[in-house]
N, C-alpha and C positions, 0 to 999 in steps of 0.2 A: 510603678506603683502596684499595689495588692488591690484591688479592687472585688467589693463582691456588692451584686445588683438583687434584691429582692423582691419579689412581685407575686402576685395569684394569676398571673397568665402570663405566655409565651409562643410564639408559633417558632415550632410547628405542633406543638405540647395540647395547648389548650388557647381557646378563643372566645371572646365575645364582642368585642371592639378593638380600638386603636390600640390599645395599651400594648396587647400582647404581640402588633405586629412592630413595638418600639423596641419591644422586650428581643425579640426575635434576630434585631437588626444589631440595635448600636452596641451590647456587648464585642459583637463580633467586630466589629467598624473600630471598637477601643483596646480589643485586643491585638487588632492588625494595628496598631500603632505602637507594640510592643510592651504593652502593660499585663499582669496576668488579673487574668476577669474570671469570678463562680459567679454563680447566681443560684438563688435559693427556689424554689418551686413548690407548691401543691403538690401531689399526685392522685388525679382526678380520675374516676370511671373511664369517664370516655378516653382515656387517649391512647393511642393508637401507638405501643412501645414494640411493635414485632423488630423494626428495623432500628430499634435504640436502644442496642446490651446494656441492661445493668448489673450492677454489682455493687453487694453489700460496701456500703461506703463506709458505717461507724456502729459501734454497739450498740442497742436500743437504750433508751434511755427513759425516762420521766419529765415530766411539768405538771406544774400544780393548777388549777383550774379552783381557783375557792381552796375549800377544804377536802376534792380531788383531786386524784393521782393520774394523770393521764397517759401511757404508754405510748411511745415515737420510734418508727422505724426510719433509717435513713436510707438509701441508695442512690446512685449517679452515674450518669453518663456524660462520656467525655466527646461533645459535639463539634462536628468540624463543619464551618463552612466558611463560603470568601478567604479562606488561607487561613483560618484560624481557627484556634480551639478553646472553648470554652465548658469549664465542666458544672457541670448541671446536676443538682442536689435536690433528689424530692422528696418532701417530707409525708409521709404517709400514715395515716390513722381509717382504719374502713370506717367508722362509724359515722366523721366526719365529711369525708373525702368520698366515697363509693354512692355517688349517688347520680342522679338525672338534672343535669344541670352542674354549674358553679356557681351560682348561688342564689340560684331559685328554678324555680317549673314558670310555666304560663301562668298561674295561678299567682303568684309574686315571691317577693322574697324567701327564701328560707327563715324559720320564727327563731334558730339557734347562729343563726352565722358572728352575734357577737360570741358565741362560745368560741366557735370555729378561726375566727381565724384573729382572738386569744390566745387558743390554741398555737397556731403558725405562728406567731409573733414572738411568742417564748419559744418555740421548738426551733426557730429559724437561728435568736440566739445563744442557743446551747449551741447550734451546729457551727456557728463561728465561733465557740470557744472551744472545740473542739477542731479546729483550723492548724496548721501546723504554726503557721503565723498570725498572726493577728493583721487584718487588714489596715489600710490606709485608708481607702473610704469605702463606707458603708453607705449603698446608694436605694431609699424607699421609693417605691410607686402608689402613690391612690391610699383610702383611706383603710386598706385590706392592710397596709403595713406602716399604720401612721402610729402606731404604740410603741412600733420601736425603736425610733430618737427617745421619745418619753423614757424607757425602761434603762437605757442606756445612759441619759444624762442623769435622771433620779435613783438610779441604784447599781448599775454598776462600773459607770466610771468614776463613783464615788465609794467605788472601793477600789481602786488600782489599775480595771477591767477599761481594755480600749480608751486608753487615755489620751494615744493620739491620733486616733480612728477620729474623720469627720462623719459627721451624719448628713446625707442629702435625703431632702423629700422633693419629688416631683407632682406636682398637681396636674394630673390629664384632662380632669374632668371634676369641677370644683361643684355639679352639680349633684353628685354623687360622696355620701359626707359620711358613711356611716354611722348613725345618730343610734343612743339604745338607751332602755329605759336607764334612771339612775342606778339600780340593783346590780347592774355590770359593772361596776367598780369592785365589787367584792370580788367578782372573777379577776380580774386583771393584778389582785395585786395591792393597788394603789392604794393611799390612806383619804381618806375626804376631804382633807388640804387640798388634794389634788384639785375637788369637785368645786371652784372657783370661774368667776367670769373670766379670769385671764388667764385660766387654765384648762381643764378640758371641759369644763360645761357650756353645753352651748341651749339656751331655750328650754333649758329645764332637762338635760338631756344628757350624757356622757357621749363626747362626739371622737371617732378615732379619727377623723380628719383634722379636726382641731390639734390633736394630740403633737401631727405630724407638722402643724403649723407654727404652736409653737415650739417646740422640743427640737427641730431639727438643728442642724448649722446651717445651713441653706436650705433654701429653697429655690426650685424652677420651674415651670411649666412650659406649654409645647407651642408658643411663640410671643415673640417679642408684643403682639400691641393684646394679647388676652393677657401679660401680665400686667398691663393698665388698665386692663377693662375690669379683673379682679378686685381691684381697688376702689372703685364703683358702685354705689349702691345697684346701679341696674344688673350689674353683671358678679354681684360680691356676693350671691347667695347666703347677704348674713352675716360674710366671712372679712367685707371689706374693712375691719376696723382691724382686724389682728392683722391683715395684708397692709395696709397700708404703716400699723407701726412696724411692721418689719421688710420695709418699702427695701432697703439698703440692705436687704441679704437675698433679695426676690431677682432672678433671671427668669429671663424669658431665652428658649433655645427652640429655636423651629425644628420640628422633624421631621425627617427624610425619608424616602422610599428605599425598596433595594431595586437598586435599576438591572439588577440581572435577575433578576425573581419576577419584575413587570419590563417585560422589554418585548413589543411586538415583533420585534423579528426576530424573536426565539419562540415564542410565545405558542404551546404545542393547543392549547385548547382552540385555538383559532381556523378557521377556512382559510385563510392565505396568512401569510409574512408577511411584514414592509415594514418599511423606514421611511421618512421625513422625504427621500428621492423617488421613493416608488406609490407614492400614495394614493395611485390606483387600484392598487392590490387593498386598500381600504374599503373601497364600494365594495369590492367580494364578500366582504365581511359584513358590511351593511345588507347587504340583500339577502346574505344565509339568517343573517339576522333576525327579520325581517319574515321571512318563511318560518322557521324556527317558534316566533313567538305570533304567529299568523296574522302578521300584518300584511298590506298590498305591497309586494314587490317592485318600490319603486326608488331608484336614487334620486329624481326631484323632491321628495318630499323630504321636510327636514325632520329629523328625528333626534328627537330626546332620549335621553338615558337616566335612571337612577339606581344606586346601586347603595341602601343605606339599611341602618335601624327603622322602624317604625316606630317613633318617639315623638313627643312636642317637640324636641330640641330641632329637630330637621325643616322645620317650617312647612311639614306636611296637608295643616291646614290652608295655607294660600292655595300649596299648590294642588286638593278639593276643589277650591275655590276658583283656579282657572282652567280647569280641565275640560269645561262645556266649548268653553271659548276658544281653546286647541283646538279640538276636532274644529269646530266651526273655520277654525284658518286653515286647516287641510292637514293638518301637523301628524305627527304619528308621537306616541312617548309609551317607554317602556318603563319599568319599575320593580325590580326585588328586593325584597328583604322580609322581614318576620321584625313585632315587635309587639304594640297594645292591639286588643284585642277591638277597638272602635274605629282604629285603621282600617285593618282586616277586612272590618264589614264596608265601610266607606268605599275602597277602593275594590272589594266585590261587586259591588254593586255600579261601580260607576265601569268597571270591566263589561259586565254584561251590556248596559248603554251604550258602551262606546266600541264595541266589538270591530276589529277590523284596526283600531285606530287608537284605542288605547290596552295595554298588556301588563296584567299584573301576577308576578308570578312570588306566589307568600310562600317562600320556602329560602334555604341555605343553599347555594348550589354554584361553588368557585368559577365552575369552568363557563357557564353562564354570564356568570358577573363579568369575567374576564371578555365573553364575546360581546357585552352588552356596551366594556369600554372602547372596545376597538370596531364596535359597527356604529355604535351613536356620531350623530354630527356635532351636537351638545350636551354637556353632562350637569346634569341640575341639582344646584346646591341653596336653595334658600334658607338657610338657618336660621333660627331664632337667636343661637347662639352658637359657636364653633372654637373648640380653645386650641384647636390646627386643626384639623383635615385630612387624608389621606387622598380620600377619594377625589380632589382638584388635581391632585399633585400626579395620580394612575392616569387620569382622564390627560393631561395634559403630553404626559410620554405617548399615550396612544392615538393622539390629535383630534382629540373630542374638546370642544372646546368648550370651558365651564362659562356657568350663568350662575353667579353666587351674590350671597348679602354681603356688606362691606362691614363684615364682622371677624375678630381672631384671628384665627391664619389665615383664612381665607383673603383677607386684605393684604396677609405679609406673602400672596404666591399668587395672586390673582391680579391683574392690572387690566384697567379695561379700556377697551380699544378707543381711539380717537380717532374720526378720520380724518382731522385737519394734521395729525400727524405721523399717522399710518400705524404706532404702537401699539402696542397691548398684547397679551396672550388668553384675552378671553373679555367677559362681559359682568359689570360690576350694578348692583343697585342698593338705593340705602334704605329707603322707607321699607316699613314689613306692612304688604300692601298690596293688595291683588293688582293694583294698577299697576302702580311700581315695578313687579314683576311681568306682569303680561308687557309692558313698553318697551322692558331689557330686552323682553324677550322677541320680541317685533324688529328690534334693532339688529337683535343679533342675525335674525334670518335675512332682512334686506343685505347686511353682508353674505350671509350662503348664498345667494341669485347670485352675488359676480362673483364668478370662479375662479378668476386670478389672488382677486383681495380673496377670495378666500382660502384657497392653497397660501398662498403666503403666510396669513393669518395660522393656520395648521403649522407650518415650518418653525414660525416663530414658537408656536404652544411646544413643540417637540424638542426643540433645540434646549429647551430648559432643563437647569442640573436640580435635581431636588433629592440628590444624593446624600448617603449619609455622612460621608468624608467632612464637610466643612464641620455638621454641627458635632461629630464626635470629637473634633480638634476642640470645639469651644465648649463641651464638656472638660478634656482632659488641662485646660488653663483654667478652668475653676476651681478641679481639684487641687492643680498646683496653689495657685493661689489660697484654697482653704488651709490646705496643707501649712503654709507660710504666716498662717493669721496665730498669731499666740494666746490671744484672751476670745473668747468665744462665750455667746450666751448659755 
């Protein structure tokens, strides 16, 4: 099959979350299964092209924007990794695209990003009709590319244009909708028919998420129990009535890591190597750790890890909320990442209090993160909400073992230990509840004191595959399957 994947992120391209390390992986995972995979791109200030020759890919071109003319340049690189090649199409406009951020500063959103990626949505498809073939499916991500199933079933394969092209959209992150005043419908195109409750309005609002909800041929998101939970007023941000009437087109496909991109014993940012037999060479790691983010050098003490956004979504508030109490049990817990700006100070401030014992480092910084999974005894996940995970799935290869809410993926890779029957790969709780959490987490440490159960415990979290191989197979039998379906909404 022809397959071409569309997204405003990719690693090693551009990043801000999950998406783009989805984007990064399963193309290549679906290409190594003998299918030919493009993928459509941004091209954004920051990214870093010295080591990715391009080359003019197509003549510049035009899209309309309202009653403007907007100028598109194309080029691409042809990327190899895991045995495979994938060639990579970025659409470029400086006025758009050349800025600080993808799509926004500290400050918040961009006030133009429904122009922007308007913009990418049309220029993405001219650049598949400029394709030598026309794809078999056309696969969206997130609400940066939910206009175009819309643009595709409403105007041009109702003129001859990809008529046996399927459209998929994936939902990463349904909390994230793209909503813009009504007046963006003029931009797009669209007639006001369009601007309907069971169409794109959502709330008084032109919503591109919606767009991609209803308009697609399928739909998926990034695991099997958050596409139930979607369906949900708790978890439906709004969205559960068009989800659940398009219950019968909705998968859920868990996603996967690249286990040779996080693999401790290659793993170059790290003080020592190891694997699941050597997991001594762990403590090494713990104790540079440990110096590193100036905590007391000590392997009895159990140490937490986080390695996230500063968001509501993370459950950040509990874990303010037990952070006295940590220290009080002797505990050590580290924490990076950059995100709201009431974190920031929250966790400034409770750094200075807790000096020696808690470590907060507000910055972007991989190779950190990476020694943070591989020196932590525990990697802490309490979310509010979580539609999969990466960060369970990193922690578990590097035998940190997660403490998460029984939400999204997290419940479909997390399983929590029993001791009446020795299982699990980690530590589960339900309530969202400083108790709640402090209890898991009391639980989890009396297993770190016995050091047999606890190695064990580690072998079992490592031994786990959360590769990308199965779910790219259960991608490519969807497409089959769409492929196969004759009448389509």
């Amino acid at each position: 099959m022809r397959i071409v994947f569309i997204a405003s992120e990719m690693v090693p391209f551009a990043k801000t979350g999950g998406l783009a390390d989805v984007l990064g992986a399963l193309p290549h995972e679906i290409a190594a299964l003998g299918h030919e995979v493009k993928l459509i791109l941004p091209r954004y200030r920051g990214m870093d092209l010295q080591n990715f020759p391009m080359k003019k890919a197509m003549e510049n071109f035009e899209v309309s924007l309202g009653a403007e003319r907007e100028k598109v340049s194309v080029k691409s690189h042809l990327l190899a990794a895991n045995g495979s090649n994938v060639e990579v199409f970025f659409v470029e406009h400086p006025a758009f695209f050349e800025r600080e951020g993808i799509y926004g500063t500290s400050l918040g959103d961009f006030q133009d990003n429904d122009r922007r990626f308007i913009f990418f949505s049309k220029a993405a498809i001219e650049i598949l009709k400029r394709m030598d073939e026309e794809p078999d499916v056309i696969h969206c991500h997130d609400w940066q590319t939910g206009l175009i199933p819309a643009y595709l079933k409403l105007m041009h394969q109702r003129q001859g244009l990809f008529e046996k092209a399927r459209t998929f959209f994936t939902i990463h992150n349904l909390a994230y909708q793209g909503n813009f005043p009504p007046d963006t419908l003029a931009l797009t195109g669209f007639g006001w028919e369009e601007f309907t409750l069971h169409r794109l309005e959502y709330y008084g609002k032109l919503s591109f998420m919606k767009a991609g909800l209803v308009y697609a041929d399928i739909l998926t998101t990034v695991s099997s129990t958050y596409a139930h939970e979607i369906q949900t007023h708790e978890f439906g941000c709004g969205m559960e009535g068009i989800l659940r009437d398009r219950s019968s087109d909705l998968y859920g496909i868990l996603n996967g890591i690249d286990t040779k991109e996080w693999d401790p014993e290659t793993d170059k940012a790290l003080a020592a190597n190891y694997t699941s037999t050597s997991l001594a060479k762990k403590l090494i790691n713990k104790g540079m750790l440990q110096k590193e983010t100036h905590l007391k050098v000590d392997p009895e003490i159990p140490l937490l890890g986080m390695v996230t956004r500063l968001v509501d979504q993370k459950g950040l508030d509990l874990v303010i909320m037990v952070l006295d109490e940590l220290a009080k049990r002797n505990m050590q817990f580290i924490i990076i990442g950059t995100g709201d700006s009431k974190y920031h100070s929250a966790f400034q401030s409770l750094g200075r209090k807790h000096h020696g014992r808690f470590s907060f480092n507000l910055k972007f910084d991989e190779k950190l993160s990476r020694r943070i999974y591989a020196g932590s005894d525990f990697f802490l996940m309490p979310s509010v909400f979580e539609p999969c995970g990466l960060g369970q799935m990193i922690a578990l290869r590097y035998g940190a073992l997660p403490i998460v809410r029984d939400v999204g993926g997290l419940t479909d890779t997390v399983t929590d230990y029993h001791e009446n029957h020795g299982k699990g790969n980690g530590f589960v709780f339900e309530d969202k509840t400083p108790n709640a959490l402090l209890a898991k987490i009391d639980e989890a440490v009396t297993v770190f004191r016995d050091k047999k159960l606890w190695m064990d415990l580690q072998k079992n979290a490592m031994k786990c595959d959360f590769s990308w191989k199965a779910s790219a197979k259960h991608y490519v039998e969807l497409y089959l399957r769409a492929k196969r379906r004759t009448v389509l909404r």
